[in-house]
C-alpha positions as CSV (number, residue, x, y, z in Angstrom):
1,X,-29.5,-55.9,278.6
2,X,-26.9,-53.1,277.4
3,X,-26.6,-50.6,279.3
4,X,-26.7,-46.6,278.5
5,X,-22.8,-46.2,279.0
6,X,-22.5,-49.8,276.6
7,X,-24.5,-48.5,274.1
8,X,-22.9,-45.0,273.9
9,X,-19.7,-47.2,273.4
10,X,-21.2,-49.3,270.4
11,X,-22.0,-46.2,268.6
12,X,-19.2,-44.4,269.2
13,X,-17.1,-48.1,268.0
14,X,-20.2,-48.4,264.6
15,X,-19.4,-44.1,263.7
16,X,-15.7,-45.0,263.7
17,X,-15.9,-47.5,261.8
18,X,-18.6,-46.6,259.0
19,X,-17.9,-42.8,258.1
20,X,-14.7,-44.0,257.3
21,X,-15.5,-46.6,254.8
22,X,-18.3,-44.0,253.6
23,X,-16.0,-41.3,253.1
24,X,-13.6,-43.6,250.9
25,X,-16.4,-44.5,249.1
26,X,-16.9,-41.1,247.9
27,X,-13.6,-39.9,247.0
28,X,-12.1,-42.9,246.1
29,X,-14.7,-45.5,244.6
30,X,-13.7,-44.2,240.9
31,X,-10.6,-45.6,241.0
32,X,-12.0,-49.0,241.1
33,X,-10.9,-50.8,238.0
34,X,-14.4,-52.1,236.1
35,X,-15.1,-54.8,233.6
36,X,-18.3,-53.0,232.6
37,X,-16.8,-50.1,230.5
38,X,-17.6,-47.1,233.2
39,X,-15.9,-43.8,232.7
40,X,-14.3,-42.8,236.5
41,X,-16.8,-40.2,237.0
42,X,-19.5,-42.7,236.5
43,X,-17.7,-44.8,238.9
44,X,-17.3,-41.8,240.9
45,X,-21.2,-41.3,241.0
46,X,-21.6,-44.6,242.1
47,X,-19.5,-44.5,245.2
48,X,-20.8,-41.0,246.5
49,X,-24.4,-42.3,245.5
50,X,-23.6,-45.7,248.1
51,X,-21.5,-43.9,250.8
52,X,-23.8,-41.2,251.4
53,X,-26.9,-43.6,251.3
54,X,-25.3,-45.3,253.6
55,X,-24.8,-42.4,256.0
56,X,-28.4,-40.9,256.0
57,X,-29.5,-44.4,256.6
58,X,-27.2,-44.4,259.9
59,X,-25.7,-41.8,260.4
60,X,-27.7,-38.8,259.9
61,X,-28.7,-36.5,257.1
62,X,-27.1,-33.0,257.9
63,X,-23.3,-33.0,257.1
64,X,-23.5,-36.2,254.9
65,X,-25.6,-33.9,252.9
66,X,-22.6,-31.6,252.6
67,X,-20.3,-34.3,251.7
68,X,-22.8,-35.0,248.8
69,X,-22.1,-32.1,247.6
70,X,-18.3,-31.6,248.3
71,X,-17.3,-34.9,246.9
72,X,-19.3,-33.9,243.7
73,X,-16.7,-31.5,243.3
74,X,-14.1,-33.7,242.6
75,X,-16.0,-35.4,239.6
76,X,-14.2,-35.0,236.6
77,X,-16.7,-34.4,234.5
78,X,-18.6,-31.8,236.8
79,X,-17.8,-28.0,237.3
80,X,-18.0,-26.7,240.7
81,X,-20.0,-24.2,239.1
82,X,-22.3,-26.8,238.0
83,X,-23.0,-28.3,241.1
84,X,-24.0,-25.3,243.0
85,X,-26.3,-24.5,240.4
86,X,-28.1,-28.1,240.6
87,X,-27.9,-27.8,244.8
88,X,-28.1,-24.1,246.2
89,X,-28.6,-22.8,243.0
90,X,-31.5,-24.6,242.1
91,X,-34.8,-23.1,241.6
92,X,-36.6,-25.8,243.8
93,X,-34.0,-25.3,247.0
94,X,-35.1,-21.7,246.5
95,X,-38.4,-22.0,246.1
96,X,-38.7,-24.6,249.5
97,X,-36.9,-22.0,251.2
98,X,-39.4,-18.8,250.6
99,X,-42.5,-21.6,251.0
100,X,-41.3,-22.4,254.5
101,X,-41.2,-18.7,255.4
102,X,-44.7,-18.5,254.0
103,X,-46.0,-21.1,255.9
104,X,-44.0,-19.8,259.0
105,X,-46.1,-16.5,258.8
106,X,-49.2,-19.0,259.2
107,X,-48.2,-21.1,262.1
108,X,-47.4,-17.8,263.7
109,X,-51.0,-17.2,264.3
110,X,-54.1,-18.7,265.2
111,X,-55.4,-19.1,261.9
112,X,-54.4,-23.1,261.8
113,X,-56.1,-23.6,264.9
114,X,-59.3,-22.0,263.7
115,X,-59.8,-23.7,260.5
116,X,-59.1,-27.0,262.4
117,X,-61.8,-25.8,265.5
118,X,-64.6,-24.5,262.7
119,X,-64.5,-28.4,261.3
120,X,-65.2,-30.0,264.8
121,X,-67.4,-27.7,265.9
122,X,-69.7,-27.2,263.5
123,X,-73.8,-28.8,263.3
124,X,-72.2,-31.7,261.6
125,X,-69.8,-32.4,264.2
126,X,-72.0,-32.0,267.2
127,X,-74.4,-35.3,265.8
128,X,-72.5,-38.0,267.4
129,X,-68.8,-38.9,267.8
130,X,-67.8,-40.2,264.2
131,X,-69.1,-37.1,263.1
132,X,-66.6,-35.3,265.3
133,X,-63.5,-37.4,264.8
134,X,-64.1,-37.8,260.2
135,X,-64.1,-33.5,260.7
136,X,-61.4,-33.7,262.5
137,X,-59.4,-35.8,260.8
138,X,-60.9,-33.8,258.1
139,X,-59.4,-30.7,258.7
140,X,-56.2,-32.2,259.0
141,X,-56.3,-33.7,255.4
142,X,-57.2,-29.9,254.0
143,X,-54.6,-28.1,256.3
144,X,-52.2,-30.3,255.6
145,X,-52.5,-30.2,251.4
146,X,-50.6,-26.1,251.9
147,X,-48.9,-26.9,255.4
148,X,-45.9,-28.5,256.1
149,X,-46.2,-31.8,258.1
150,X,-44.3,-31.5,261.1
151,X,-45.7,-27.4,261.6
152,X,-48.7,-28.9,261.4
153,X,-49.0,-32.0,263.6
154,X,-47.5,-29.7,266.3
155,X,-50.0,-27.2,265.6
156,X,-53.3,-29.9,265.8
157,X,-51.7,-32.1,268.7
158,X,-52.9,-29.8,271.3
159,X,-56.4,-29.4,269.8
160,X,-56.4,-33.5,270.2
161,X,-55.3,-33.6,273.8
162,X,-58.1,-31.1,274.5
163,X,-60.6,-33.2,273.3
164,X,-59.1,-36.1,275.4
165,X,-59.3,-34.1,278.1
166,X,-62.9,-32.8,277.4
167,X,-64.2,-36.4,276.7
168,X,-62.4,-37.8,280.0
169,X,-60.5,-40.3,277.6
170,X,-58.0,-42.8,279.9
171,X,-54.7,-44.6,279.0
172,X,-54.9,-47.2,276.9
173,X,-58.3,-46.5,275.3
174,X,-58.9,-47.3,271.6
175,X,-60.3,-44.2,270.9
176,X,-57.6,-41.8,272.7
177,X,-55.3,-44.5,270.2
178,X,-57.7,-43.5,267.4
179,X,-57.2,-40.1,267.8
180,X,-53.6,-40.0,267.7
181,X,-53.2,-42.4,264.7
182,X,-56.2,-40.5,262.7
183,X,-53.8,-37.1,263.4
184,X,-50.5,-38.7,262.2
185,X,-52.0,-40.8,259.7
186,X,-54.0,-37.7,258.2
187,X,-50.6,-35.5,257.8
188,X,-49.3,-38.0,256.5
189,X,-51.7,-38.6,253.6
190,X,-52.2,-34.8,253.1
191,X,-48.1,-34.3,252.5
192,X,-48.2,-36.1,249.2
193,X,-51.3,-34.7,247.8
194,X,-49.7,-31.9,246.6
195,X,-46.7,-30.6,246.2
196,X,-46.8,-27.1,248.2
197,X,-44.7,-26.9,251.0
198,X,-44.0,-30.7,250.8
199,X,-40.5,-32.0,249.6
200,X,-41.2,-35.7,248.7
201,X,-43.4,-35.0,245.5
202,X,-40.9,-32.5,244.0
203,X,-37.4,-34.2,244.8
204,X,-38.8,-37.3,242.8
205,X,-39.9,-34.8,239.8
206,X,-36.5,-33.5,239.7
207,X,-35.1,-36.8,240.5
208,X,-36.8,-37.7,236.6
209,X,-36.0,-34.2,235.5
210,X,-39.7,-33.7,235.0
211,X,-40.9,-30.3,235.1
212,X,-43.9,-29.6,238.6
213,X,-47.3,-29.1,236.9
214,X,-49.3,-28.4,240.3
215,X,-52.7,-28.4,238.7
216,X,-52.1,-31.9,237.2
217,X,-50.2,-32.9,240.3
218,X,-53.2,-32.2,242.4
219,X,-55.4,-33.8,239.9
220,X,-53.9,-37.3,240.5
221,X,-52.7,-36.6,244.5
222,X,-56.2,-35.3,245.5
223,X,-58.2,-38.5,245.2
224,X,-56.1,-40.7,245.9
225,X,-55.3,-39.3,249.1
226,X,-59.3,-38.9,250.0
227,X,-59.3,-42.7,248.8
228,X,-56.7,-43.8,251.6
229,X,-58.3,-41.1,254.1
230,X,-61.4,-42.8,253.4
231,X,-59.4,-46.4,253.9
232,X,-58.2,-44.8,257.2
233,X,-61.7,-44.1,258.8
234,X,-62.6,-47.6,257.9
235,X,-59.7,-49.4,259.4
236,X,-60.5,-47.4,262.3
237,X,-64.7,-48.6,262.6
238,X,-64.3,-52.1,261.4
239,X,-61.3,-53.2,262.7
240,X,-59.8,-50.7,265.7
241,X,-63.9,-50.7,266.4
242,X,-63.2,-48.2,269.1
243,X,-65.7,-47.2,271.7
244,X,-66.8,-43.4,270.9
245,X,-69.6,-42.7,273.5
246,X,-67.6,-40.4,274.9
247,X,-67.1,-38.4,271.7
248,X,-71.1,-37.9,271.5
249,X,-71.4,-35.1,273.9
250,X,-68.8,-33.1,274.5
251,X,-68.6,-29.7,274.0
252,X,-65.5,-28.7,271.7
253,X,-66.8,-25.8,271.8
254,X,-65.3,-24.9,275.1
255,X,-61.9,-24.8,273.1
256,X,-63.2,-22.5,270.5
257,X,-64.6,-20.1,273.3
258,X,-60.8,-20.4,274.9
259,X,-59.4,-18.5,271.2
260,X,-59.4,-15.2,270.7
261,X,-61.1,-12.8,268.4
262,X,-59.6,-13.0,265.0
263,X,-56.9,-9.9,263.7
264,X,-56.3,-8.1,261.2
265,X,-52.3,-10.1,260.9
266,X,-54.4,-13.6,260.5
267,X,-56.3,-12.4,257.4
268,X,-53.4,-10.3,255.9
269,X,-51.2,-13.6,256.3
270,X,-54.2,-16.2,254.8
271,X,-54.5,-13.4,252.1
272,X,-50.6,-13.4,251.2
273,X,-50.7,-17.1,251.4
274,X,-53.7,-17.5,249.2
275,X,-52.3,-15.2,246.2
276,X,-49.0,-17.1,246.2
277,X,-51.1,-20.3,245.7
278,X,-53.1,-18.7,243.0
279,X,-49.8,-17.6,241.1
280,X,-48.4,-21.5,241.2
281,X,-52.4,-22.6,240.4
282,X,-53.9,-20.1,237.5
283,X,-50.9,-20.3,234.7
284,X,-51.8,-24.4,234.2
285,X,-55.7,-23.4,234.5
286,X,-55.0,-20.9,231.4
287,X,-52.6,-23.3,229.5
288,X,-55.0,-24.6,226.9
289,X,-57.3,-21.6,227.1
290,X,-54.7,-18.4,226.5
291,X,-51.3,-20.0,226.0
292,X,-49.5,-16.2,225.7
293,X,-50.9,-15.5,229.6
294,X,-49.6,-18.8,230.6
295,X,-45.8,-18.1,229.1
296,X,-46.5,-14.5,230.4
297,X,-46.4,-16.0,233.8
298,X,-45.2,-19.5,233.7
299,X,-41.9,-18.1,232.8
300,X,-41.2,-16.8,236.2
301,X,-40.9,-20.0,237.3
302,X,-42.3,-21.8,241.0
303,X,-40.1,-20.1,242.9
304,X,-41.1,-16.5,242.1
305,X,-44.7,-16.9,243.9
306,X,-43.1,-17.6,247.3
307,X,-40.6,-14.8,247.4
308,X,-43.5,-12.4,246.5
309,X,-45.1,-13.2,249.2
310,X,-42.1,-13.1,251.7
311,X,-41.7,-9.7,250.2
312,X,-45.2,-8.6,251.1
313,X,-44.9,-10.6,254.9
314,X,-41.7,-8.6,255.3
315,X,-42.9,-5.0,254.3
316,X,-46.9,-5.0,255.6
317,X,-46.2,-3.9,259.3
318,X,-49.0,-4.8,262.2
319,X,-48.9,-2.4,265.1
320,X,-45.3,-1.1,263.5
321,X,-44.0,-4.9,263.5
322,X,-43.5,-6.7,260.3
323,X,-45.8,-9.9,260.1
324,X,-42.7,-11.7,260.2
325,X,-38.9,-11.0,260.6
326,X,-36.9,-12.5,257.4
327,X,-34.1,-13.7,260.1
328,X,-36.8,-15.2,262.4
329,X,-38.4,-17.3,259.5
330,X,-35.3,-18.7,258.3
331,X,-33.8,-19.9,261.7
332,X,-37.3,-21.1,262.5
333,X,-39.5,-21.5,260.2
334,X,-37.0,-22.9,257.7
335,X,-35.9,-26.8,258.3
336,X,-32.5,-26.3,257.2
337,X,-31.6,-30.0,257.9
338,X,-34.2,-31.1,255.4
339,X,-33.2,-28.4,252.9
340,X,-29.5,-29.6,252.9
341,X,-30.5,-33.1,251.6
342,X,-32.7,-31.4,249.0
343,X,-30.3,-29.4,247.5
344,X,-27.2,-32.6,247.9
345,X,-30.2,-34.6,246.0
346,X,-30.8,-32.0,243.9
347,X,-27.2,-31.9,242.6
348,X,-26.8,-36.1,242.8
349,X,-29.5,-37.0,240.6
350,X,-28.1,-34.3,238.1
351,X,-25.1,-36.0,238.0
352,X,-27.1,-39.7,237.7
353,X,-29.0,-38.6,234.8
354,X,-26.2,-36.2,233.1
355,X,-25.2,-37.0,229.8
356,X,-21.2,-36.1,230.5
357,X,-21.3,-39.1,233.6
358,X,-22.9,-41.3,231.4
359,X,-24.5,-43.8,233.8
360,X,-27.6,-42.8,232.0
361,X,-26.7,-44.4,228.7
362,X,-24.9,-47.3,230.8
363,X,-28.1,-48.5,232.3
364,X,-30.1,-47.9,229.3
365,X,-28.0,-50.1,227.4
366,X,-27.6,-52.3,230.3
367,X,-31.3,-53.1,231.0
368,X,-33.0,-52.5,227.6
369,X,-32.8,-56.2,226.5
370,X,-34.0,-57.7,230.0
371,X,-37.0,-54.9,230.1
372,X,-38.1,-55.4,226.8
373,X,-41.4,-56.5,227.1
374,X,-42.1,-56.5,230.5
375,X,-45.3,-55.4,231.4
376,X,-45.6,-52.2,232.5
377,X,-47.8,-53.3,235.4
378,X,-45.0,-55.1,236.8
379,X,-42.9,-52.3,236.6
380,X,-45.7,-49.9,238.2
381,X,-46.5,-52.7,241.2
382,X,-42.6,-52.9,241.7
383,X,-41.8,-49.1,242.8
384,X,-45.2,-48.7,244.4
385,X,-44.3,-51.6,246.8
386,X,-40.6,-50.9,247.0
387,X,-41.4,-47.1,247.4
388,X,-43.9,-47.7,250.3
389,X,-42.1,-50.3,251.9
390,X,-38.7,-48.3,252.2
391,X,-40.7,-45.1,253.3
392,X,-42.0,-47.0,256.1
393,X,-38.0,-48.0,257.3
394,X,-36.5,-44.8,256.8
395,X,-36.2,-41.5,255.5
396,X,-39.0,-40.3,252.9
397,X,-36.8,-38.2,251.2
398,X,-34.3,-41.1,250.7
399,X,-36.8,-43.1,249.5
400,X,-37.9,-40.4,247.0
401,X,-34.3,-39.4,245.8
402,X,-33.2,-43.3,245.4
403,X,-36.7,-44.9,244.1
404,X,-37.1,-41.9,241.7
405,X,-33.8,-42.0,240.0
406,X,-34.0,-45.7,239.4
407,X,-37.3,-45.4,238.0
408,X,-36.2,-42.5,235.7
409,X,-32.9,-44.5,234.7
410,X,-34.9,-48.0,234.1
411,X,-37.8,-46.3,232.2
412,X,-35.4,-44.2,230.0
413,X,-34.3,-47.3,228.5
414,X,-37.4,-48.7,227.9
415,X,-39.8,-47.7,225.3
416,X,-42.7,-47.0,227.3
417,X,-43.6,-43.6,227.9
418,X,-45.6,-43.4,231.3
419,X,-42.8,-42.1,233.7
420,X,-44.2,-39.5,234.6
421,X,-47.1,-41.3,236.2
422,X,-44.8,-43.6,237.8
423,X,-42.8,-40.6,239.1
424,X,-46.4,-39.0,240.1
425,X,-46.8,-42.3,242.4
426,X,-43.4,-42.4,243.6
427,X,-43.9,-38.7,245.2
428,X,-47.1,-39.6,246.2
429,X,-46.5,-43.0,248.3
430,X,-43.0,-41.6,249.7
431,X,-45.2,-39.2,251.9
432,X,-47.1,-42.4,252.9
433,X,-45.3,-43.1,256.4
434,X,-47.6,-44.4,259.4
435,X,-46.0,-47.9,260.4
436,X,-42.7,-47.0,262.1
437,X,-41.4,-43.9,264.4
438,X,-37.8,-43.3,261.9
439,X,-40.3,-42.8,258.7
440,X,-41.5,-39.5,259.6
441,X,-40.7,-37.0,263.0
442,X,-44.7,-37.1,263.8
443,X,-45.3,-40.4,263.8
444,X,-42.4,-41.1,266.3
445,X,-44.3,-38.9,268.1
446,X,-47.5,-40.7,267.9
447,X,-45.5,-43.7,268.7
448,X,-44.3,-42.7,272.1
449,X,-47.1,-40.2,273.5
450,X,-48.7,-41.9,276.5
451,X,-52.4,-42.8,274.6
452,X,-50.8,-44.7,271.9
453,X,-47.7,-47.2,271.6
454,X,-45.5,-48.2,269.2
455,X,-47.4,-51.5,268.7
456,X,-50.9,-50.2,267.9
457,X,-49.0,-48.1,264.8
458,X,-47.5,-51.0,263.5
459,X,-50.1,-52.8,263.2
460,X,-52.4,-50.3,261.8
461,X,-50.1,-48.1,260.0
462,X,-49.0,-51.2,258.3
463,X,-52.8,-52.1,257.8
464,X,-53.4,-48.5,255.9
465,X,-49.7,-49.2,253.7
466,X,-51.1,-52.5,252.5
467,X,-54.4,-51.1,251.1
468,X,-53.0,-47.3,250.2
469,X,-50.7,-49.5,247.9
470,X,-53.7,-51.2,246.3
471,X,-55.2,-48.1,246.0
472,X,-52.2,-46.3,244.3
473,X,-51.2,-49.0,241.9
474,X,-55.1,-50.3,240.7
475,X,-56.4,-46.2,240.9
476,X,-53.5,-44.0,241.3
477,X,-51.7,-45.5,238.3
478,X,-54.8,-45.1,235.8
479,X,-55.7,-41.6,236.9
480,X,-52.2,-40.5,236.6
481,X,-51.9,-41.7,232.8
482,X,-54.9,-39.8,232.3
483,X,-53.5,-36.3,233.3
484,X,-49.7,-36.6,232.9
485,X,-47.9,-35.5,230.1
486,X,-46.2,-38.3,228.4
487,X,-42.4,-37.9,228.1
């Protein structure tokens, strides 16, 4: 068995040896000669696209991010100017960045906690111990559509261990394991439903260069997220089969008692929050009905909403404090690390897909023969299964940025016109991580907390991938031909 000091030396020996060869790759992949007929920026594309791959796979995601984006410099057929506008220019970085602070507002207060406590303690709740848990779990699923995973799993963990604690649940128990897997599981499902304050659904979009329609989005997420909740609670009676009795009479309500009264900042907060969902919701609702008021203010784009309300968190003062500090939400709220692989994504699938690189036409032409004819449900069962199984390995936002710029490269040379229902499920099942610890922060925390084990999320996590996939490509697939717009 290695030993600490061993290991530190392996990694040390693996870092010295791969960020060189990823770095070359980079900045010097487009001076490999090619048989093919690629330009040198193409080639150029390539090797940034592999090398940094490479490195969020192993290395990390932070400053290979930033090499994205340097090395894009150096592209012949790219402006500098043009590849800050596709990365920190974008109007999605900016709009993720003023979401975050939004959401940061909320998780500064209670107001989380409270919905979450009014599901579980409620006349419906107090009939027996399913009843308890499916509200639970519940509550989670809605929070979690307008919440951003990891702000929320923190936020709900403690409400869990309470219960555990209430209920006298021990070590090792299926239901304490039930508990935990229900929480991650749930945040989980509830971060591709939508595409508010979760990344995965809008870097495929952009991936495709498809514009984010949220009231279609949600139209297609929605189900098929309460399809695989619903899958969840089943796993977890028929197969976990844990014993609940001790779930039948507690008194949650001991934990509600604990919070205090609700204030005035809570409300004001929910309120701001609530009218910048309403600005990214009504224009779609009004599309067909008054097209002038949906230009009037579709035209302000998704990133306008969010900023209002930072405005309004920043200037309505509580007791002569702001409800939050702009400096405070951005080195807190804000998960910068996350946000510097959107925008280097951002600005590598521009490059993929741009018509000056050329890779576009090159795969097009490449593929069109061998995809002519092939059935579409091939192609859909393909990136469902590769897009599930890869966001269950490693990062979802790799899997997003590499499984939607593929798709959106493959499709482009076909004649079919359904990609934006294959991009819809590509956003949607890259949220989809419950089998292993590296495919989302909260379920390597679910993982290693003392009531569950790594083992017990394998297994089941892998149980709910197998039949969410069923469920996206035989459901998910039809329902999002019926409300996507063709391209």
């Amino acid at each position: 068995m290695k030993t600490e000091k061993t290991k530190l030396k392996d990694n040390i020996v693996f870092r010295s040896i791969i960020i060189p060869i990823c770095i070359c790759l980079c900045f010097f992949f487009k001076y490999i000669p090619n048989s093919a007929g690629l330009s040198e920026s193409a080639m150029g594309v390539i090797g940034i696209f592999i090398g940094v791959l490479i490195l969020w796979l192993t290395i990390g995601i932070c400053w290979p991010s930033l090499l994205c984006i340097f090395s894009l410099f150096f592209i012949k057929d790219l402006s500098v100017k043009q590849v800050f506008e596709n990365s920190f220019g974008n109007e999605i970085f900016i709009f993720l960045i003023f979401t975050f602070a939004c959401t940061y507002a909320l998780s500064k207060t209670l107001i989380i906690k409270r919905i979450a406590l009014w599901f579980v303690t409620n006349k419906l709740a107090k009939k027996g111990g399913w009843w308890l848990v499916i509200l639970f779990f519940s509550s989670v699923l809605f929070l979690g559509m307008f919440i951003s995973p990891t702000v929320l799993f923190v936020v709900c963990l403690p409400i869990i261990k309470k219960i555990i604690e209430i209920a006298n649940i021990q070590k090792g128990e299926k239901v304490g394991k039930m508990l935990l897997l229900g929480l991650g599981f749930s945040v989980s499902i509830s971060s591709g439903m939508t595409p508010i304050a979760h990344v995965f659904p809008i870097i495929a979009m952009n991936m495709a260069h498809l514009k984010i329609s949220y009231v279609e989005y949600m139209g297609f997420g929605i189900p098929i997220g309460i399809l695989c909740f619903i899958a969840m609670i089943l796993i977890f009676k028929f197969i976990l089969r844990p014993d609940i009795s001790k779930l039948r009479n507690i008194n949650v309500s001991i934990v509600k008692a604990e919070m205090p009264k609700i204030t005035k900042k809570e409300i004001i907060c929910l309120s701001i929050f609530c009218l910048v969902i309403l600005l990214w919701i009504i224009p779609s609702l009004f599309k067909e009905v008054s097209p002038s008021f949906y230009n009037a203010i579709n035209r302000y784009g998704t990133a306008m909403p969010p900023i209002a309300g930072t405005i309004l968190l920043c200037i309505i003062r509580i007791e002569k404090k702001p409800l939050i500090e702009i400096n405070d939400a951005f080195k807190n709220g804000v998960p910068w690390a996350s946000l510097l692989m959107c925008a280097s994504t951002l600005a590598l699938g521009n490059a993929l897909l741009s018509d000056a690189i050329g890779l576009k036409l090159f795969i097009q032409t490449s593929l069109s023969k061998s995809l002519v004819g092939l059935n579409i449900w091939v192609l859909v069962t393909v990136f469902a299964i590769w897009t599930m199984l890869q966001t269950n390995l490693s990062s979802n936002m790799i899997t997003a940025t590499l499984v939607a710029s593929v798709a959106a490269a493959i499709i482009s040379s076909t004649e079919i016109k359904n990609l934006t229902a294959i991009i819809w499920i590509i956003g949607l099942a890259s949220a989809f991580a419950f089998s292993t610890p590296p495919s989302m922060p909260h379920i390597a925390i679910v993982a290693g907390d003392d009531y569950c084990d790594t083992k017990t999320v394998l297994i089941y996590g892998s149980i709910l991938m197998l039949i969410s996939t069923v469920i996206i490509i035989g459901i998910g697939y039809p329902l999002a031909l019926c409300l996507a717009i063709t391209i």
